[in-house]
PQR file of N, CA, C, O and H, with PARSE charges and radii, in Angstrom:
ATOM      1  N   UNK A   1      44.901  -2.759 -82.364 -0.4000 1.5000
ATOM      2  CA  UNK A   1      44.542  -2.500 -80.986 -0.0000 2.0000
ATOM      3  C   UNK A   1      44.712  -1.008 -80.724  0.5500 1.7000
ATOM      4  O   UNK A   1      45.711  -0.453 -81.181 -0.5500 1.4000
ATOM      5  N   UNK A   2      43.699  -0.225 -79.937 -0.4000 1.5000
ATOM      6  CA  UNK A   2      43.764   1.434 -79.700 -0.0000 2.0000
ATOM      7  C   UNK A   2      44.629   1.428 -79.388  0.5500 1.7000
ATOM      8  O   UNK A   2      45.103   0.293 -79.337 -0.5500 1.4000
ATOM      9  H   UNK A   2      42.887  -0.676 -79.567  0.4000 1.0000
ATOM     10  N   UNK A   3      45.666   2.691 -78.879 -0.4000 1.5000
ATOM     11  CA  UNK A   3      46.155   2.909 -77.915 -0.0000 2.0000
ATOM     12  C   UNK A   3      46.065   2.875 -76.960  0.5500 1.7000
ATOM     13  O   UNK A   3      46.983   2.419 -76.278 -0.5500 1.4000
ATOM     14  H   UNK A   3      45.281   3.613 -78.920  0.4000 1.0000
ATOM     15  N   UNK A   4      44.752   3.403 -76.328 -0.4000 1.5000
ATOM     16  CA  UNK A   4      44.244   3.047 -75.015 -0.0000 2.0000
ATOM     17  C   UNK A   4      44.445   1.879 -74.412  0.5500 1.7000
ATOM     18  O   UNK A   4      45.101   1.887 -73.371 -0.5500 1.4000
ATOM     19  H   UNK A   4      44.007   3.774 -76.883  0.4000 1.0000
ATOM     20  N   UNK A   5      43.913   0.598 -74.944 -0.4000 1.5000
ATOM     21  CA  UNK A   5      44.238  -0.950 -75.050 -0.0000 2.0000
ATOM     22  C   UNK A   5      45.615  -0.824 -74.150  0.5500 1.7000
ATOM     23  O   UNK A   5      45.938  -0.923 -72.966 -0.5500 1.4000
ATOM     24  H   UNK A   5      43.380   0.592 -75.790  0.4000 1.0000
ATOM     25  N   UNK A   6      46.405  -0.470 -75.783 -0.4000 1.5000
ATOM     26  CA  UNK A   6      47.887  -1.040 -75.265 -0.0000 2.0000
ATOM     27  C   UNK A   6      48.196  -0.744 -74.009  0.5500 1.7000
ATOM     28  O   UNK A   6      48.165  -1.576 -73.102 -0.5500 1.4000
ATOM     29  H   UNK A   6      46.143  -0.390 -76.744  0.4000 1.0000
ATOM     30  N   UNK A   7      48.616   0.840 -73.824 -0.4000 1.5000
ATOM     31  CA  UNK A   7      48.768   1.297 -72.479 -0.0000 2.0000
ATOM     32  C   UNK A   7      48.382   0.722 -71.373  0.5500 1.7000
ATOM     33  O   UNK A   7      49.178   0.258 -70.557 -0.5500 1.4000
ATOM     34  H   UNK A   7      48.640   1.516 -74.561  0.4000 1.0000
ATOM     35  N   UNK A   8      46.885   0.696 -71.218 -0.4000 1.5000
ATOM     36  CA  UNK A   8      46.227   0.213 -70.056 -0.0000 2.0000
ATOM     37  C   UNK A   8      46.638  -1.566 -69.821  0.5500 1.7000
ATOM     38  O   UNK A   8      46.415  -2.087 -68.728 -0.5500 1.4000
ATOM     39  H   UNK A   8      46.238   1.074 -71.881  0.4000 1.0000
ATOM     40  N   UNK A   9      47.140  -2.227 -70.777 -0.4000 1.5000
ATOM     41  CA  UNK A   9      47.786  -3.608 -70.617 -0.0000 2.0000
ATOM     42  C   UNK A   9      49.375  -3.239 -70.031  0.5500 1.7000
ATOM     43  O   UNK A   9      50.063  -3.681 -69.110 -0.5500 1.4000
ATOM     44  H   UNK A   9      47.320  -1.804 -71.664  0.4000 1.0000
ATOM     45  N   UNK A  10      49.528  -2.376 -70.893 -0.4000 1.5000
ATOM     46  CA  UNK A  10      51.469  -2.169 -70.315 -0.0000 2.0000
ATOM     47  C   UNK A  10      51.464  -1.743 -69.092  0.5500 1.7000
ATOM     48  O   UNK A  10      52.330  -2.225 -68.361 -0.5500 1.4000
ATOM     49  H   UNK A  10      48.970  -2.017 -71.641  0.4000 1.0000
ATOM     50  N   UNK A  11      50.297  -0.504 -68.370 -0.4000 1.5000
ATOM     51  CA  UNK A  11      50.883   0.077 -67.279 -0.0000 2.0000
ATOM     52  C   UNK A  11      50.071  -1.282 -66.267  0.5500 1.7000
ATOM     53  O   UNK A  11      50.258  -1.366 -65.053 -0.5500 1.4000
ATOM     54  H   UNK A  11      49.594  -0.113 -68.964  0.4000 1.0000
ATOM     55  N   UNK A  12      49.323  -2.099 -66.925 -0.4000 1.5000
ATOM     56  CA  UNK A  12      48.284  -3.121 -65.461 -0.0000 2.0000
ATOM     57  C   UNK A  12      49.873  -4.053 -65.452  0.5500 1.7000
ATOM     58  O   UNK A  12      50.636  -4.065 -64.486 -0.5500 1.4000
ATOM     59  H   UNK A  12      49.172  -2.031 -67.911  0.4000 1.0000
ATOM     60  N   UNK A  13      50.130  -4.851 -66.880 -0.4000 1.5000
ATOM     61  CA  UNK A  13      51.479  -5.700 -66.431 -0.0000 2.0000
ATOM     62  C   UNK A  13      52.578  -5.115 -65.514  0.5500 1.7000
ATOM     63  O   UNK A  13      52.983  -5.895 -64.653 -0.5500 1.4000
ATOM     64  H   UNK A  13      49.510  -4.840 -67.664  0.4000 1.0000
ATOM     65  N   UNK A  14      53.283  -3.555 -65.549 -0.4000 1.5000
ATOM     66  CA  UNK A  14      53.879  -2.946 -64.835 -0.0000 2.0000
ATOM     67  C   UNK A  14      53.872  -2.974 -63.239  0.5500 1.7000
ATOM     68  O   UNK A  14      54.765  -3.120 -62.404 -0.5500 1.4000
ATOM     69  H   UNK A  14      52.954  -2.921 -66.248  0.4000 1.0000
ATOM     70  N   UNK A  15      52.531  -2.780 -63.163 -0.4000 1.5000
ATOM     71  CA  UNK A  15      51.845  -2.798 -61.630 -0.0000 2.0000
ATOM     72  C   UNK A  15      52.123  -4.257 -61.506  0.5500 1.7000
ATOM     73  O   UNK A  15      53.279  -4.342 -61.091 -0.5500 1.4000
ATOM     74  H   UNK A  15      51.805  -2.662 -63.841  0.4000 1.0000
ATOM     75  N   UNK A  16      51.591  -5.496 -61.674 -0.4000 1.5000
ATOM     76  CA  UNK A  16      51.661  -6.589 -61.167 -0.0000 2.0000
ATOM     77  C   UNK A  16      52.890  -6.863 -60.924  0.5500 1.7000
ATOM     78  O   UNK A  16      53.099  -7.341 -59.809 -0.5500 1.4000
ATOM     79  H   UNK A  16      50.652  -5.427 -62.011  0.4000 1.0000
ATOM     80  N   UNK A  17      53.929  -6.691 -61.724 -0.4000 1.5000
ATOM     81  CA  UNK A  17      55.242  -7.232 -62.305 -0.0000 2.0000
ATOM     82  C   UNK A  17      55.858  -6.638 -60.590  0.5500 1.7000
ATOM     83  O   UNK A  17      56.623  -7.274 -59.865 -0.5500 1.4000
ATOM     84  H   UNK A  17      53.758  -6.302 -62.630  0.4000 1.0000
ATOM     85  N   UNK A  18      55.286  -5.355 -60.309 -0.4000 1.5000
ATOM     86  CA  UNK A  18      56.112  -4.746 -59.284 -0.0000 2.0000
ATOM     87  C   UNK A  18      55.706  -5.812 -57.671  0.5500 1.7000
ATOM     88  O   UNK A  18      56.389  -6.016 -56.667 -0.5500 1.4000
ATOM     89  H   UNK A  18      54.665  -4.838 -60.899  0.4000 1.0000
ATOM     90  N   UNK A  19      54.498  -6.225 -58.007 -0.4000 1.5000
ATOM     91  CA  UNK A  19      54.314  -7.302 -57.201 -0.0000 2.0000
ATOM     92  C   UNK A  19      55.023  -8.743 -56.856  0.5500 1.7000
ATOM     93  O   UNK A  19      55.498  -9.120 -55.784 -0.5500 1.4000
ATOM     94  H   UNK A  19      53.944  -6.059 -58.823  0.4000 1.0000
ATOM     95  N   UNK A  20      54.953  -9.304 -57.894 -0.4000 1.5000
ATOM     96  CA  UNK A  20      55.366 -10.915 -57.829 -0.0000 2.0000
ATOM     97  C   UNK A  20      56.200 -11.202 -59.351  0.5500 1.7000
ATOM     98  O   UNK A  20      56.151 -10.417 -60.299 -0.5500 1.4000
ATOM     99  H   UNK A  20      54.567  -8.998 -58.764  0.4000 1.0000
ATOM    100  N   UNK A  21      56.795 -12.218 -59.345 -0.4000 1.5000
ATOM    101  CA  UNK A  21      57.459 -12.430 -60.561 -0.0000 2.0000
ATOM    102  C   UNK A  21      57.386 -12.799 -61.849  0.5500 1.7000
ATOM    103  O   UNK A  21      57.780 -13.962 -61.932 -0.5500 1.4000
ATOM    104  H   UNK A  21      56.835 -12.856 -58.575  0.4000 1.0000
ATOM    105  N   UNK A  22      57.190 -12.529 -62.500 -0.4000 1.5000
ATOM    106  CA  UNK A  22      56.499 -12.406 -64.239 -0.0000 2.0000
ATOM    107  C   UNK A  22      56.092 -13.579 -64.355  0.5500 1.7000
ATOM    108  O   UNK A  22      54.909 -13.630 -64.692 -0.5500 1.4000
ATOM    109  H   UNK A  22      56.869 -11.584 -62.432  0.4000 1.0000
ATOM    110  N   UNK A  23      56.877 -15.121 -64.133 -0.4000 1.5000
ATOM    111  CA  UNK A  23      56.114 -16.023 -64.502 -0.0000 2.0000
ATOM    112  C   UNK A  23      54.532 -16.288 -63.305  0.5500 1.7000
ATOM    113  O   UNK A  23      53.865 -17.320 -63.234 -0.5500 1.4000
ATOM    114  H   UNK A  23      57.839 -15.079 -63.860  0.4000 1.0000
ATOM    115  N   UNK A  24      54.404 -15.517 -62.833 -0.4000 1.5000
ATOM    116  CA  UNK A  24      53.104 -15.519 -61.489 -0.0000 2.0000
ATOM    117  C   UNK A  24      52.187 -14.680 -62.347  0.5500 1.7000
ATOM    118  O   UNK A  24      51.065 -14.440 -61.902 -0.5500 1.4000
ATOM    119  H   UNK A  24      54.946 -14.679 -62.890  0.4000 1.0000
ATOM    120  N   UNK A  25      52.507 -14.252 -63.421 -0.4000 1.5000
ATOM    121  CA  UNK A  25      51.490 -13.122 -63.586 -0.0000 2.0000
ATOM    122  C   UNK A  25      50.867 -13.977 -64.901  0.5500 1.7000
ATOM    123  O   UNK A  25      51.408 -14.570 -65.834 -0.5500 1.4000
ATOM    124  H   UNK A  25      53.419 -14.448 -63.783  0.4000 1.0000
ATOM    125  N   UNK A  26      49.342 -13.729 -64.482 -0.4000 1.5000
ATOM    126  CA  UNK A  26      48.487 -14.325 -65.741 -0.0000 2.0000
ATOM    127  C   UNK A  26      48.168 -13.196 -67.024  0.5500 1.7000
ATOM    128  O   UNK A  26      48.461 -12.010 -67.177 -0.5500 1.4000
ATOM    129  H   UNK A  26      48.902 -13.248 -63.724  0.4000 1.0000
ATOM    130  N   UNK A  27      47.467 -14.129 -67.795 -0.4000 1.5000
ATOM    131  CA  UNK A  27      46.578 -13.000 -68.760 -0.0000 2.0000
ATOM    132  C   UNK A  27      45.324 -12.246 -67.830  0.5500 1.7000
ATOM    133  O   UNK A  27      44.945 -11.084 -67.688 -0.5500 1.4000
ATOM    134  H   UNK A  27      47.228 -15.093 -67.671  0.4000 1.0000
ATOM    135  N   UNK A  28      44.858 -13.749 -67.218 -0.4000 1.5000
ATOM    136  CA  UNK A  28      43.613 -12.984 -66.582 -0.0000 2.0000
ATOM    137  C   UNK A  28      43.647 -12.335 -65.101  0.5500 1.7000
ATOM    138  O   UNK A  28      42.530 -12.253 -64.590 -0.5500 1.4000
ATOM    139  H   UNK A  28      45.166 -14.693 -67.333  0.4000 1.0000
ATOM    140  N   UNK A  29      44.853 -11.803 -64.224 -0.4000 1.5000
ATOM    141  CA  UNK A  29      45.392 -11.202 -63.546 -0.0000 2.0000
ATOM    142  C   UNK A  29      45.514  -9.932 -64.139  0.5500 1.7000
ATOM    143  O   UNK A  29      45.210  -8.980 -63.419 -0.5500 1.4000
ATOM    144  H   UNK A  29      45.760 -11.871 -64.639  0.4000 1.0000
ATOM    145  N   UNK A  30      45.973  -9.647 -65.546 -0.4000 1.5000
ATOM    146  CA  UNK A  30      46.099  -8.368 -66.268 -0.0000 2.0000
ATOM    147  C   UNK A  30      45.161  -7.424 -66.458  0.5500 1.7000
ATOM    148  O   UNK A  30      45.130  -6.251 -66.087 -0.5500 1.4000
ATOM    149  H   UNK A  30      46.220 -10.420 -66.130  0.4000 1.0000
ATOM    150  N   UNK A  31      43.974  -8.429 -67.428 -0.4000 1.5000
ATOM    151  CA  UNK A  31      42.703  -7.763 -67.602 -0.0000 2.0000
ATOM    152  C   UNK A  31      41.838  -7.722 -66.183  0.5500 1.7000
ATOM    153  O   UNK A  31      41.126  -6.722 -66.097 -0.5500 1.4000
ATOM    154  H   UNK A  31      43.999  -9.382 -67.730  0.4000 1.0000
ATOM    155  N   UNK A  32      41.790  -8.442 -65.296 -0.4000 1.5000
ATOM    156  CA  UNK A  32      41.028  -8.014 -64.312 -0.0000 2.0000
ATOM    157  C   UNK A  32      41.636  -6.232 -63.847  0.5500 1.7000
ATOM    158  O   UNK A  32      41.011  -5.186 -63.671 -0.5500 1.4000
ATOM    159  H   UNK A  32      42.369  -9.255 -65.366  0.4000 1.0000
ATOM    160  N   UNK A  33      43.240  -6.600 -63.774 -0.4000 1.5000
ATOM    161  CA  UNK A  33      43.426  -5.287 -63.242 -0.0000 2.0000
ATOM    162  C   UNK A  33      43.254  -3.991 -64.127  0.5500 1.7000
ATOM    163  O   UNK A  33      43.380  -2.818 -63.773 -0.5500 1.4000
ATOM    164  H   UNK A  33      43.748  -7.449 -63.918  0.4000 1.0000
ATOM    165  N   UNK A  34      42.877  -4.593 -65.594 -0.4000 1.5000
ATOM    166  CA  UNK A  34      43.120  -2.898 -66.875 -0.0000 2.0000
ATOM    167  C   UNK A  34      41.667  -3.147 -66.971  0.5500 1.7000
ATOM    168  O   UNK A  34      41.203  -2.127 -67.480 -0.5500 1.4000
ATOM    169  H   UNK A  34      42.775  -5.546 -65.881  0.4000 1.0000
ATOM    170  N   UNK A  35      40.606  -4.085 -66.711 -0.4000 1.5000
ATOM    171  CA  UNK A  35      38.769  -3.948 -66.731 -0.0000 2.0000
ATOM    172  C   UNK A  35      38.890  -4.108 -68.518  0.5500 1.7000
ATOM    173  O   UNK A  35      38.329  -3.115 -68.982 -0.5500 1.4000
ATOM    174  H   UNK A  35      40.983  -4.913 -66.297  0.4000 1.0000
ATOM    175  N   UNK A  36      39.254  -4.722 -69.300 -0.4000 1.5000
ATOM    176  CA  UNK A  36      39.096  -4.897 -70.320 -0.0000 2.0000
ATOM    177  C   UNK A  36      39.302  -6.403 -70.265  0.5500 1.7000
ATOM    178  O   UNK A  36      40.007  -7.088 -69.524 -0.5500 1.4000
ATOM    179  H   UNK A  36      39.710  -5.529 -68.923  0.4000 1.0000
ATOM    180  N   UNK A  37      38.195  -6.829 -71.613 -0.4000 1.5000
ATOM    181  CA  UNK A  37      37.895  -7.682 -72.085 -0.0000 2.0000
ATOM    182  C   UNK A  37      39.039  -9.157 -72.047  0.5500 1.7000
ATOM    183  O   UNK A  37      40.195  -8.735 -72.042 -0.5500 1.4000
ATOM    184  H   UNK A  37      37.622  -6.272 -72.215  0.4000 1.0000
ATOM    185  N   UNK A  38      39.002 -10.358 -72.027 -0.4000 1.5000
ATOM    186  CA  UNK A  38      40.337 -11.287 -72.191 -0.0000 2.0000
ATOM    187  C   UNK A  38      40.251 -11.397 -73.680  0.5500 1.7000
ATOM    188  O   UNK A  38      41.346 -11.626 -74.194 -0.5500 1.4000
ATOM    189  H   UNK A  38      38.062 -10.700 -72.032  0.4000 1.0000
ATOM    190  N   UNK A  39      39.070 -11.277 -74.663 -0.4000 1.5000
ATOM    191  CA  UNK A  39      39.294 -11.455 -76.358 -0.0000 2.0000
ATOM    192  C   UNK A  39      39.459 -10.131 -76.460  0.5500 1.7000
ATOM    193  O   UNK A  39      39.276  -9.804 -77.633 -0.5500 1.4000
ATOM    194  H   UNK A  39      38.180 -11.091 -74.246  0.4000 1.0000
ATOM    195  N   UNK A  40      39.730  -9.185 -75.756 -0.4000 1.5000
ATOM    196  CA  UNK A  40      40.612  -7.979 -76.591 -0.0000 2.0000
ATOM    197  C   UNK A  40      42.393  -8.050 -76.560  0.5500 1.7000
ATOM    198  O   UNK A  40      43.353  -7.770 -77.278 -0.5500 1.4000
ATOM    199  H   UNK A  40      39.878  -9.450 -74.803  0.4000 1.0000
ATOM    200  N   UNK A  41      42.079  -8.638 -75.183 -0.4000 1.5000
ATOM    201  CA  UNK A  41      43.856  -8.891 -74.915 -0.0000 2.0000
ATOM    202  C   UNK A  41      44.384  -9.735 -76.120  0.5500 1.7000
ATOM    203  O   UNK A  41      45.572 -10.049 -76.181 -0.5500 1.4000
ATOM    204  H   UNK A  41      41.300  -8.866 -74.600  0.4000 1.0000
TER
END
């Protein structure tokens, strides 16, 4: 996976996480918020 990838998954989970509580947070909550693919995640 690029770097780019990773990051943009770590800093979208970051953001949500600051929202609601980790088990609230989806896969597809993530990628909507980083605009990448769910078969790249």
């Amino acid at each position: 996976m690029a770097s780019f990838t990773k990051k943009a998954i770590r800093e979208s989970f970051m953001r949500l996480l600051a929202e609601r509580p980790v088990d609230k947070i989806t896969v597809k909550d993530i990628v909507e918020d980083c605009g990448i693919a769910r078969n790249t995640f």
